[in-house]
C-alpha positions as a Markdown table, in Angstrom:
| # | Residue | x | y | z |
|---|---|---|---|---|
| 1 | Unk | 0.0 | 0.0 | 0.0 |
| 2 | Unk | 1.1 | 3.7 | -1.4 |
| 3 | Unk | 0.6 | 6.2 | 1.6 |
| 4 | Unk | 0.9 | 9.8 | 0.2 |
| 5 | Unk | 1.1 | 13.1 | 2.1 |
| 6 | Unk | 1.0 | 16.6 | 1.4 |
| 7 | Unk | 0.2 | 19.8 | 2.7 |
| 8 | Unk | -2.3 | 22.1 | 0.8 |
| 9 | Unk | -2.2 | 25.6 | -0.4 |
| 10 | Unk | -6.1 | 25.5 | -0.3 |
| 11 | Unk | -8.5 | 27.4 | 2.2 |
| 12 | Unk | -11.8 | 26.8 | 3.1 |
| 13 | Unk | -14.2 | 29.8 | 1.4 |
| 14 | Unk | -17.2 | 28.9 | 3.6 |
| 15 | Unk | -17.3 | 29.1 | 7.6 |
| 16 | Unk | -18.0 | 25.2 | 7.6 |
| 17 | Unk | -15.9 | 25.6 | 11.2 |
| 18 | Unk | -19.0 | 28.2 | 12.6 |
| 19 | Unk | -21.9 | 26.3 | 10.7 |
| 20 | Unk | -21.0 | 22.8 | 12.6 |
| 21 | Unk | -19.2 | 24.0 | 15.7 |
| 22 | Unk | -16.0 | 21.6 | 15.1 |
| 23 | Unk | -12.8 | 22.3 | 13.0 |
| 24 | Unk | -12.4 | 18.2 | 13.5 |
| 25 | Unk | -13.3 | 18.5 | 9.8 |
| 26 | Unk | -12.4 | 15.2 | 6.8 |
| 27 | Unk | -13.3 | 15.3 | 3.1 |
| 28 | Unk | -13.1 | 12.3 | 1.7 |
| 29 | Unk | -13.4 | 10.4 | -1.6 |
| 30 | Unk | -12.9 | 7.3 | -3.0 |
| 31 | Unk | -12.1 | 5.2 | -6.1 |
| 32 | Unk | -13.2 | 1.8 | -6.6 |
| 33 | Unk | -13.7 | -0.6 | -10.1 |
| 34 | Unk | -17.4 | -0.6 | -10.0 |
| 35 | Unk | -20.5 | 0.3 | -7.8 |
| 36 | Unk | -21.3 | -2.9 | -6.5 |
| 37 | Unk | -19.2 | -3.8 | -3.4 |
| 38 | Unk | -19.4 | -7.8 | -3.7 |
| 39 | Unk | -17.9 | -7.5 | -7.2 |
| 40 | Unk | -15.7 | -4.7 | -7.6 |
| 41 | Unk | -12.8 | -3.5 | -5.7 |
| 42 | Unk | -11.8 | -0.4 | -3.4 |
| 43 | Unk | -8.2 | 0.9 | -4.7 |
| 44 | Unk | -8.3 | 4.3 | -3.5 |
| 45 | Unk | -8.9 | 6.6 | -0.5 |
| 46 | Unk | -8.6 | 10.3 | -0.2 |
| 47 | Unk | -8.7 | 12.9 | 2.3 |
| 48 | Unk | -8.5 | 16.4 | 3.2 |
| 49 | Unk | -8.2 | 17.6 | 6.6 |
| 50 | Unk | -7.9 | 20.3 | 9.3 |
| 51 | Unk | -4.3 | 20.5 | 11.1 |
| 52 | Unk | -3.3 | 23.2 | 13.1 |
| 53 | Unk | -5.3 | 25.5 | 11.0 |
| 54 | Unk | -3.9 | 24.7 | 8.0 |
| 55 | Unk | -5.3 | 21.9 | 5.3 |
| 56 | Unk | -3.3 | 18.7 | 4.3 |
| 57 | Unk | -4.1 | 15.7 | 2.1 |
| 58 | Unk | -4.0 | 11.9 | 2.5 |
| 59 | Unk | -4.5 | 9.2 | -0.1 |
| 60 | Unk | -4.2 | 5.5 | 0.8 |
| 61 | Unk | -4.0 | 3.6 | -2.1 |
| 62 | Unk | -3.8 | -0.4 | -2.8 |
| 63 | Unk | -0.9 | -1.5 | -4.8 |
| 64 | Unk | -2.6 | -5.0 | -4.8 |
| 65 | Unk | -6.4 | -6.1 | -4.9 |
| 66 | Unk | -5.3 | -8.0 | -1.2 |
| 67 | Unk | -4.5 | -4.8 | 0.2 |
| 68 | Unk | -8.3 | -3.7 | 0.6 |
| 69 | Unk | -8.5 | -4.3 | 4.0 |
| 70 | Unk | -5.4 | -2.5 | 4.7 |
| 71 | Unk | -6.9 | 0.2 | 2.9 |
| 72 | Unk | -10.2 | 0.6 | 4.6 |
| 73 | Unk | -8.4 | -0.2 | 8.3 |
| 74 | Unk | -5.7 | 3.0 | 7.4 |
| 75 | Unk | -9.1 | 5.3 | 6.8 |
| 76 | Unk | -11.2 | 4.3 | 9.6 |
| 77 | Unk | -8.2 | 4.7 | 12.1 |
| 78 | Unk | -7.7 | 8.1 | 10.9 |
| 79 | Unk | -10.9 | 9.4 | 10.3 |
| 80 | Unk | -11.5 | 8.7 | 14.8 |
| 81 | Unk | -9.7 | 12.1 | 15.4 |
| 82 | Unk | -12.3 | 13.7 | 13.1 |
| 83 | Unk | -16.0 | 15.1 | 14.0 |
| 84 | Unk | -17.5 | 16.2 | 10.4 |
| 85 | Unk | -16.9 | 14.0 | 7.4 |
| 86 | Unk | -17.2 | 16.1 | 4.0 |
| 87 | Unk | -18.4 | 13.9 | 0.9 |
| 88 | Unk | -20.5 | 14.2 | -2.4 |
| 89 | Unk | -23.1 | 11.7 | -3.0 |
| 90 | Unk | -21.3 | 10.2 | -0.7 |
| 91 | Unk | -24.6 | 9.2 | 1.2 |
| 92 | Unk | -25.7 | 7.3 | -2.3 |
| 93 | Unk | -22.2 | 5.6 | -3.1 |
| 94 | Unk | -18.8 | 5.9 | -0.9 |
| 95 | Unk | -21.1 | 5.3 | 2.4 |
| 96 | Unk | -22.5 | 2.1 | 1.7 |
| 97 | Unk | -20.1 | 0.8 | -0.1 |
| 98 | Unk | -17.3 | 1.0 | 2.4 |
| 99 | Unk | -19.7 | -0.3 | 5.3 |
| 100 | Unk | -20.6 | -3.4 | 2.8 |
| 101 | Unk | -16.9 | -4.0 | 2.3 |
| 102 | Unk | -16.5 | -4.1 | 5.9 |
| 103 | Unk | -19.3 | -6.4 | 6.7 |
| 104 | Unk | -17.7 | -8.5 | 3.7 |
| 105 | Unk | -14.0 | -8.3 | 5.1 |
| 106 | Unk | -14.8 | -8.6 | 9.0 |
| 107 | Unk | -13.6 | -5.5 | 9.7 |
| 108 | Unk | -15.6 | -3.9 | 12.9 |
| 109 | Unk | -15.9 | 0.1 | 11.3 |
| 110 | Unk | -18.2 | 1.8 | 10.5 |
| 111 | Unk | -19.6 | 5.4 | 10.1 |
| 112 | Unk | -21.9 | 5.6 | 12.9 |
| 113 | Unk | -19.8 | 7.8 | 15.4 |
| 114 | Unk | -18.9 | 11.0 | 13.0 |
| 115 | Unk | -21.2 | 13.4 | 11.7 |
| 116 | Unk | -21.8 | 13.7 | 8.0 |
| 117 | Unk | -22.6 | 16.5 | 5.0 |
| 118 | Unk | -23.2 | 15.4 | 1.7 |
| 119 | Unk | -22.6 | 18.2 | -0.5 |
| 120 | Unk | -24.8 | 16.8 | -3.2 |
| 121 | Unk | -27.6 | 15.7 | -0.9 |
| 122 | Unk | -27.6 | 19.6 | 0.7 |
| 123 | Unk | -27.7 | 21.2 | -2.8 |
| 124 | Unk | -30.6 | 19.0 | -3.6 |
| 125 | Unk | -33.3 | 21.2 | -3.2 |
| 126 | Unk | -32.1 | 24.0 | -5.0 |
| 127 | Unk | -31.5 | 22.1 | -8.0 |
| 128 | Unk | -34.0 | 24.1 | -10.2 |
| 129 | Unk | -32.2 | 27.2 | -9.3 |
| 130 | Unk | -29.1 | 26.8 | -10.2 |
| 131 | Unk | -30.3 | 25.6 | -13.3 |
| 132 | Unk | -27.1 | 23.1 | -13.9 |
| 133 | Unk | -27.2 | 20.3 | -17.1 |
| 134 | Unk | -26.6 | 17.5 | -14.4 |
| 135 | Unk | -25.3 | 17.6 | -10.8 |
| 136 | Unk | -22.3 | 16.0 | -11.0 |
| 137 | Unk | -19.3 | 17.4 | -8.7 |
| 138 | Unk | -17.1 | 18.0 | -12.2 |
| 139 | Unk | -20.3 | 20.3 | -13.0 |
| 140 | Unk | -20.7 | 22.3 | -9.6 |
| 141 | Unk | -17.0 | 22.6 | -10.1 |
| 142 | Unk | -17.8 | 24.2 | -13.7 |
| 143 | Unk | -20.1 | 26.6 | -12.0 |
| 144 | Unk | -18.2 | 27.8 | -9.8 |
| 145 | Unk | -14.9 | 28.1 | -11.6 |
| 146 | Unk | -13.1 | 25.5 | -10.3 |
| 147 | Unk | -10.4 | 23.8 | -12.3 |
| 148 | Unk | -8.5 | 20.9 | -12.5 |
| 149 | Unk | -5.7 | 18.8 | -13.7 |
| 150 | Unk | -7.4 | 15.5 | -14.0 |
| 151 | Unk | -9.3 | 15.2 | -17.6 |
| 152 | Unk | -10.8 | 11.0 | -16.4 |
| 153 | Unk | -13.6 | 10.1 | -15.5 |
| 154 | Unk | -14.1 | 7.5 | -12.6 |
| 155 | Unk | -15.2 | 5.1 | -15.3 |
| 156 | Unk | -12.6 | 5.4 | -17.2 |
| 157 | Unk | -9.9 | 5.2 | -14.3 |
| 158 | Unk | -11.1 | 1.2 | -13.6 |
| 159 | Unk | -9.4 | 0.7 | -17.0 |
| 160 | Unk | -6.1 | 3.0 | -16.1 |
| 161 | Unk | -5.9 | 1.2 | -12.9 |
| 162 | Unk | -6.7 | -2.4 | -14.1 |
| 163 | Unk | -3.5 | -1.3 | -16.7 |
| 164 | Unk | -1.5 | 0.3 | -13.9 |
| 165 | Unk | -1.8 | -3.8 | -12.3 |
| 166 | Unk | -0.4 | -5.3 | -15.1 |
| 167 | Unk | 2.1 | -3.4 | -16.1 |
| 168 | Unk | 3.7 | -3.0 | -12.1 |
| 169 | Unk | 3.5 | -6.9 | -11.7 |
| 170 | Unk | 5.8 | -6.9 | -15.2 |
| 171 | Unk | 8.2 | -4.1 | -13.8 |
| 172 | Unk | 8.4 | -5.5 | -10.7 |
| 173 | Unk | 9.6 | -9.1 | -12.2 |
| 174 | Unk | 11.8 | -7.5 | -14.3 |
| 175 | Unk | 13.2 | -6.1 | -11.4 |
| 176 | Unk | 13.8 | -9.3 | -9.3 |
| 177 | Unk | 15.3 | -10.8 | -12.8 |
| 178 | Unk | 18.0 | -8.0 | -11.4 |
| 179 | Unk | 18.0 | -6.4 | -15.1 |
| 180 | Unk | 21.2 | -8.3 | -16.4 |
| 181 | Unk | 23.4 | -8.4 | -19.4 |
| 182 | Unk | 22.2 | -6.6 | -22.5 |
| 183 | Unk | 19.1 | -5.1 | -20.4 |
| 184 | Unk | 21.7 | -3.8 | -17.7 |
| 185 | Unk | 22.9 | -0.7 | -20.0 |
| 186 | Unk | 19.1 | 0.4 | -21.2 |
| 187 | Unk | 17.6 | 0.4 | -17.7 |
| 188 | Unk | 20.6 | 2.3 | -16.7 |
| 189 | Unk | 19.7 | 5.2 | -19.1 |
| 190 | Unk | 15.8 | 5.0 | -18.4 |
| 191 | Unk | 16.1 | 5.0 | -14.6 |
| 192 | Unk | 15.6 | 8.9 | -13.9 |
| 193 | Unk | 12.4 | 8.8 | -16.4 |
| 194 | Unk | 8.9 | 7.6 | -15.0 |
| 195 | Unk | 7.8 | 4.1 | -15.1 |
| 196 | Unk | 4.8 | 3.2 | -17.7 |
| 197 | Unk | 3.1 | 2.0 | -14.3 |
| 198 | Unk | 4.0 | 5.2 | -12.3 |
| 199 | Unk | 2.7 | 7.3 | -15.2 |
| 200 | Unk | -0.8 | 5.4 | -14.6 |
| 201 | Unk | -0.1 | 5.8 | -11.0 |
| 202 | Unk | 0.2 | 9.3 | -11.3 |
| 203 | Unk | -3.3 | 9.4 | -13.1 |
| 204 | Unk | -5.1 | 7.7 | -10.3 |
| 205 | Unk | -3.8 | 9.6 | -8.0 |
| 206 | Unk | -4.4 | 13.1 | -10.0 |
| 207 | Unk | -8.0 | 12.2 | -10.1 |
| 208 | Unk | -8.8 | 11.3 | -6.5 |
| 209 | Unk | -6.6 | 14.7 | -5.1 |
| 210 | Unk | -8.7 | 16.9 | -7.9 |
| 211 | Unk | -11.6 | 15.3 | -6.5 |
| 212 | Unk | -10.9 | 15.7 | -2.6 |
| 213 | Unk | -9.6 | 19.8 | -3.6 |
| 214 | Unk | -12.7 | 20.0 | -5.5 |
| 215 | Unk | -14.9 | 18.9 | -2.3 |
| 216 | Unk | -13.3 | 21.9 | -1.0 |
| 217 | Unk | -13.3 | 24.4 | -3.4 |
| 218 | Unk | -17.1 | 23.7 | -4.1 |
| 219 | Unk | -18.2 | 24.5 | -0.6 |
| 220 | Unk | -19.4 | 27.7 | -1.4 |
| 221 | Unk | -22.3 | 26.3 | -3.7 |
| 222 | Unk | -23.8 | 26.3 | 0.2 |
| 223 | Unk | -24.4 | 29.7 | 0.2 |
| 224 | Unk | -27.2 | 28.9 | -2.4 |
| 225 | Unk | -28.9 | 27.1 | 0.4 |
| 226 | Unk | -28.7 | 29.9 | 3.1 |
| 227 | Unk | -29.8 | 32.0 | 0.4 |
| 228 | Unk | -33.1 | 30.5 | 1.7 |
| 229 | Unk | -32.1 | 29.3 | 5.5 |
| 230 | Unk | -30.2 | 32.6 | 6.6 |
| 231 | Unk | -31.6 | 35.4 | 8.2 |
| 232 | Unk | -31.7 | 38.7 | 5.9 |
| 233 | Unk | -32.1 | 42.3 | 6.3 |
| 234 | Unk | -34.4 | 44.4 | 3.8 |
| 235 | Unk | -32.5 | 47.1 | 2.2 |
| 236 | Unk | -35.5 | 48.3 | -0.1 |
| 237 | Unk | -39.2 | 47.6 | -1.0 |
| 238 | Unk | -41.6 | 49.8 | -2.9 |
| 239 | Unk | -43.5 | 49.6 | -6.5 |
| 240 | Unk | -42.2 | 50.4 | -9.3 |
| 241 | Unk | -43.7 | 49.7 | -13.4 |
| 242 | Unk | -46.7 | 47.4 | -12.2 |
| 243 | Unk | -44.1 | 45.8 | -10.0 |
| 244 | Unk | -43.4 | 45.0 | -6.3 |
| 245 | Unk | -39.5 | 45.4 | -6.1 |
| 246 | Unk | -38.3 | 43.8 | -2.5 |
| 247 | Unk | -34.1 | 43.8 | -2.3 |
| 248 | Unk | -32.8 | 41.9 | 1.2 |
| 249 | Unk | -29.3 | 41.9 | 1.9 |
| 250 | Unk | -27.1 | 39.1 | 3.4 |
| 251 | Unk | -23.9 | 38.4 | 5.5 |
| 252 | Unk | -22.4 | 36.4 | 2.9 |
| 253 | Unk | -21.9 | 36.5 | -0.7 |
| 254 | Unk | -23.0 | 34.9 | -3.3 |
| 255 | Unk | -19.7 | 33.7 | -5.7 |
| 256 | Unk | -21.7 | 33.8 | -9.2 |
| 257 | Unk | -24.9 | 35.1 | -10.1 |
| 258 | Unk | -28.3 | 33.6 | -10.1 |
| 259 | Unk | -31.8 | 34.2 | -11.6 |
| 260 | Unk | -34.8 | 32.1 | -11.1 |
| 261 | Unk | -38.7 | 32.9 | -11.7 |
| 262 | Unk | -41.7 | 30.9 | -10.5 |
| 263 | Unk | -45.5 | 32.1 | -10.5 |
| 264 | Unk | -45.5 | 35.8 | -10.0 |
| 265 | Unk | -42.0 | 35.8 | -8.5 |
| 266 | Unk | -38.6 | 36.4 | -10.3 |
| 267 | Unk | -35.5 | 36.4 | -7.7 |
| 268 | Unk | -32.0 | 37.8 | -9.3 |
| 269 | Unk | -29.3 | 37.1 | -6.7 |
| 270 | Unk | -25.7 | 37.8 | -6.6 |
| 271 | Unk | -23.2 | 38.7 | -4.0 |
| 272 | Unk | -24.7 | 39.9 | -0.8 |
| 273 | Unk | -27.9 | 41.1 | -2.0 |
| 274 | Unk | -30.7 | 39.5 | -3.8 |
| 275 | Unk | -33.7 | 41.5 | -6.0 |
| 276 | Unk | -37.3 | 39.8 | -5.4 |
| 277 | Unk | -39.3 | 40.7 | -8.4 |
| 278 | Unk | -43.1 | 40.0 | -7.9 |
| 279 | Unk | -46.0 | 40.7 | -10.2 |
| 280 | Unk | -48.8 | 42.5 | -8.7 |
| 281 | Unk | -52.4 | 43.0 | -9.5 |
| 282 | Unk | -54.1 | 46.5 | -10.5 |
| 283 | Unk | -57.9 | 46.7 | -9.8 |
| 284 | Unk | -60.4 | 44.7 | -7.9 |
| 285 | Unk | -60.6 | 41.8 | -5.6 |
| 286 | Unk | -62.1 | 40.5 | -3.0 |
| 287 | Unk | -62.3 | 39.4 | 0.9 |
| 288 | Unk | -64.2 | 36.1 | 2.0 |
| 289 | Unk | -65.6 | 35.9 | 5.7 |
| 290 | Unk | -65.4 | 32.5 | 6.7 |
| 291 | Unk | -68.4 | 33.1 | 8.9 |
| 292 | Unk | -70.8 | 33.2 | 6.2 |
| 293 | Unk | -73.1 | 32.1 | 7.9 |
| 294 | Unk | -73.6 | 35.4 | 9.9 |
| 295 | Unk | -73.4 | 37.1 | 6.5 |
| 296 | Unk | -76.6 | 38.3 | 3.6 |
| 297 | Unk | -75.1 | 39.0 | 0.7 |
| 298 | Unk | -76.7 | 42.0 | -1.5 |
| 299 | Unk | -77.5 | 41.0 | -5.0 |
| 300 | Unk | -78.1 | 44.9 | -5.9 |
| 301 | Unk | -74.6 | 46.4 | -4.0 |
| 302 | Unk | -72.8 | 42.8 | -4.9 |
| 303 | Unk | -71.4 | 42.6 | -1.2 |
| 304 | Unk | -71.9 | 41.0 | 2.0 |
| 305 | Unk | -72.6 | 42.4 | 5.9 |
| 306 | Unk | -73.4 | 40.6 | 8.9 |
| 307 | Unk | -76.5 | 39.8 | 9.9 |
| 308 | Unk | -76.5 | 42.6 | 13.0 |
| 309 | Unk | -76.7 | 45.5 | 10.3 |
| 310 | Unk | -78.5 | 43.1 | 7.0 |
| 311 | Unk | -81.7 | 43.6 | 9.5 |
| 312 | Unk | -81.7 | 46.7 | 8.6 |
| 313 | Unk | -82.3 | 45.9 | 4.7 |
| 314 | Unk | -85.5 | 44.9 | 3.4 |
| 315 | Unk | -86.0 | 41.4 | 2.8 |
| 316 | Unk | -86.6 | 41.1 | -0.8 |
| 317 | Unk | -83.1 | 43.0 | -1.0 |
| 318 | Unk | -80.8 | 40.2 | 0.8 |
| 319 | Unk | -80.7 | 36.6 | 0.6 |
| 320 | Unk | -78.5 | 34.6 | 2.8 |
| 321 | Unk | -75.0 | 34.7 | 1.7 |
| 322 | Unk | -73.0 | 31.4 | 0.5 |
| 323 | Unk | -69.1 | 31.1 | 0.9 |
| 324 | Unk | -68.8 | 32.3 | -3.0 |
| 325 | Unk | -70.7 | 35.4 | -2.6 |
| 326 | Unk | -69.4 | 36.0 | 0.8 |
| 327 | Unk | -67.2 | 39.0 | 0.4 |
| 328 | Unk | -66.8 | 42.7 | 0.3 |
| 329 | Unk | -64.1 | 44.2 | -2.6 |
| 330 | Unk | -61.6 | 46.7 | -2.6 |
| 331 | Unk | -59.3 | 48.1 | -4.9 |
| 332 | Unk | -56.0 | 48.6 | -5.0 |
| 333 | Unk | -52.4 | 47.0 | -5.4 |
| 334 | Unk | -52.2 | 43.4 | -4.4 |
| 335 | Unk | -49.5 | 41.1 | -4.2 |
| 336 | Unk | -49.4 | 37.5 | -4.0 |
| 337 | Unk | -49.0 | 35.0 | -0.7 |
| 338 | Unk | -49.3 | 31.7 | -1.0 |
| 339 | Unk | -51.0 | 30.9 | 2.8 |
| 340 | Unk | -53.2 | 32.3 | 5.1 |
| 341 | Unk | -50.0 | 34.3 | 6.2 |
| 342 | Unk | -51.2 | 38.4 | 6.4 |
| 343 | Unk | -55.2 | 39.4 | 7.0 |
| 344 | Unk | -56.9 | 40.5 | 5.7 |
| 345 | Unk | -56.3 | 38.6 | 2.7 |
| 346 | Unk | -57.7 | 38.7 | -1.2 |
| 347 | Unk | -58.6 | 36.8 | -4.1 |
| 348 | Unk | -60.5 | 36.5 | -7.1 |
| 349 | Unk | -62.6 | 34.2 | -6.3 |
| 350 | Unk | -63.6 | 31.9 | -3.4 |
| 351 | Unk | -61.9 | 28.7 | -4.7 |
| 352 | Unk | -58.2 | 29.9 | -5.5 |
| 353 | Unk | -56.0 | 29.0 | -4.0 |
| 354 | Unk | -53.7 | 31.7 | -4.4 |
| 355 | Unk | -54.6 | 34.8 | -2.1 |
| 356 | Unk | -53.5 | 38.3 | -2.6 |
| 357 | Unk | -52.4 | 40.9 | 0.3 |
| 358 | Unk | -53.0 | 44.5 | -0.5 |
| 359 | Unk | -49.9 | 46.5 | -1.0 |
| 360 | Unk | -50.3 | 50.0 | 1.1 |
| 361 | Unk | -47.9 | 51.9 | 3.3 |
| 362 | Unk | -48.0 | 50.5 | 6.7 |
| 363 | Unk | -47.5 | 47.3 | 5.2 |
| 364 | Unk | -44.1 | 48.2 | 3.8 |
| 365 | Unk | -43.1 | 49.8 | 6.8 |
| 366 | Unk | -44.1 | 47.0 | 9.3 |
| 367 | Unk | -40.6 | 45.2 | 9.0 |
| 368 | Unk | -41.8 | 42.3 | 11.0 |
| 369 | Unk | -44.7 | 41.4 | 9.1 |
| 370 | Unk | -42.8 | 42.2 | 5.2 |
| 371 | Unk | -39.9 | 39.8 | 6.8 |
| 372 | Unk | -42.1 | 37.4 | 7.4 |
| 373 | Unk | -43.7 | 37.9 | 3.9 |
| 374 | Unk | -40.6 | 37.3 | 2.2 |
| 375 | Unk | -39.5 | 34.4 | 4.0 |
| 376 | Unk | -43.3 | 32.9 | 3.1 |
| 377 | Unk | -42.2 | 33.6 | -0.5 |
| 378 | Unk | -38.9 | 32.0 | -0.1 |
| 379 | Unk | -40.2 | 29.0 | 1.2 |
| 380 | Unk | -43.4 | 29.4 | -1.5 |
| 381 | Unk | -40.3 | 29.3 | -4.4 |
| 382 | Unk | -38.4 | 26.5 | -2.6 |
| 383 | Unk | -41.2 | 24.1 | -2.1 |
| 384 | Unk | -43.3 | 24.4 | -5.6 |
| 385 | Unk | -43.0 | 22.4 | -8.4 |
């Protein structure tokens, strides 16, 4: 087994330390020939961690298809000084399949004592707003502007390394044939230049340390989550063009622009700000009581009062009302919520589901009740289809 150490010029550009309350932190990755554990093999682990402040990198990796238990037993002893273990999709594939190769090999680890974030699992959903082709770590990487050496694809590494095998068993009898007589003078010449086997080495382990920096240098595709889980401040909210402009700020900062729309809304986000664009409606609409049954409705004014005053009308002038025609209108600027969230509320008519909340001045200067507004709408944009 190859056991290969470095320190990293990397830093962490998201305050995963603050958010879980440990700098016990470990990103890991692995490389294997296949997905299914009783059939494949593991051949590679990496890892970066926190030391002293500063980030270094591990790799174990297996020389031999017997050295798999070596491998796994090096990675669980390590990762006991760690509290937070780092991973994408790790939940899906790495997880399971290095607790099945225990159960396979005997070995008594497993994950149950350390903490966990999966990257790709906490992106999730947000998917439809970063509006991504897949969700692949190479592509996250691509969206954020992350590069990297290694142009292979785990796929194509089970080849590299099923090649790296066979041609390290050859060098490796060539060696113990000690090289001799006509042989002696080539090998001589070719010893300073890399090994066709240490070429393919240097490939495998290319991949998994682009892999492990990427795990790092990705983190801040979670400030697209907080985006919707941290608190904000509103810096601005008014009407504007048939329009109900609301901009909140953020401590953090957004690394690359984002726009999403859904419904009425339209969000543009970038840096430590974010515009909430939301369509409003111009003209007419109208308030159900839930009470209708305390409630005549008046075919010849087209609204509803309770009872205590509708004895006042004459009979042939009220009839009792019905939830439908249970309502009184108003006019004015509306803008959309998507539960019984501010009262009084609005709508078209009594079976929408969408209700309306009339846009006037105390409502843009009550901060509580607009914050809560806009975290309604958050959710609203989060949640929907």
């Amino acid at each position: 087994m190859i056991t290969r150490k470095l320190a990293l010029d990397l830093t962490l550009d998201y305050p995963i330390e603050i958010e879980y309350k440990t700098d016990k932190i470990a990103f890991f990755d692995i490389e294997t020939t296949g997905f299914v554990a009783d059939t494949t093999y593991l051949y590679l682990i990496g890892c970066i961690y926190i030391e002293n402040g500063l980030l270094h990198m591990i790799q174990w990796f297996s020389e031999d298809i017997k050295e798999e238990a070596l491998l796994i037993k090096s990675f669980f002893e390590f990762i006991k000084e760690y509290e937070l273990l780092i991973h994408f999709n790790g939940t899906g594939f790495d997880i399971p399949y290095l607790t099945k190769k225990c159960e396979l090999l005997k070995l008594d680890y497993s994950f149950n004592d350390i903490q966990s974030l999966d990257i790709y699992k906490k992106i999730s959903p947000i998917k439809k707003f970063l509006k991504l082709n897949n969700y692949k770590q190479k592509t996250v990487e691509s969206f954020l502007k992350v590069d990297r050496e290694d142009t292979f694809s785990g796929g194509e590494l089970i080849e590299v390394y099923q090649s790296y095998l066979g041609k390290r068993h050859i060098e490796n009898l060539r060696t113990l044939r000690g090289h001799k007589s006509a042989n002696k003078s080539t090998d001589a010449n070719s010893s300073d230049k890399a090994s066709e086997a240490d070429k393919l080495l240097n490939a495998l382990l290319l991949h998994n340390e682009d892999d492990i920096k990427g795990l790092v240098r990705i983190l801040p595709i979670l400030y697209y989550c907080d985006l919707f889980e941290k608190p904000f401040h509103i810096l601005q909210a008014g009407v504007d063009k048939g329009k109900f402009n609301i901009r909140i700020g953020y401590n953090f900062s957004l690394p690359i622009r984002i726009s999403f729309g859904n419904d009425f809304i339209y969000i543009n986000a970038y840096k430590e700000s974010a515009l909430i664009t939301i369509d409003i409606y111009d003209g007419e609409l109208k308030h159900f009581y839930d009470n209708y049954q305390d409630y005549y409705y008046l075919p010849d004014e087209d609204r509803a009062v309770h009872k205590s005053l509708a004895i006042y009308v004459d009979k042939d002038y009220r009839v009792r009302a019905k939830p439908s025609n249970c309502y009184t209108k108003k006019q004015g600027l509306f803008a959309p919520q998507y539960s019984p969230l501010i009262s009084p509320s609005f709508k078209k008519c009594h079976k929408d589901k969408t209700s309306f909340v009339e846009i006037h001045t105390d409502f843009l200067l009550q901060e509580d009740q607009l914050t809560e507004y806009i975290e309604h709408l958050l959710k609203h944009i989060l949640t929907s289809k």
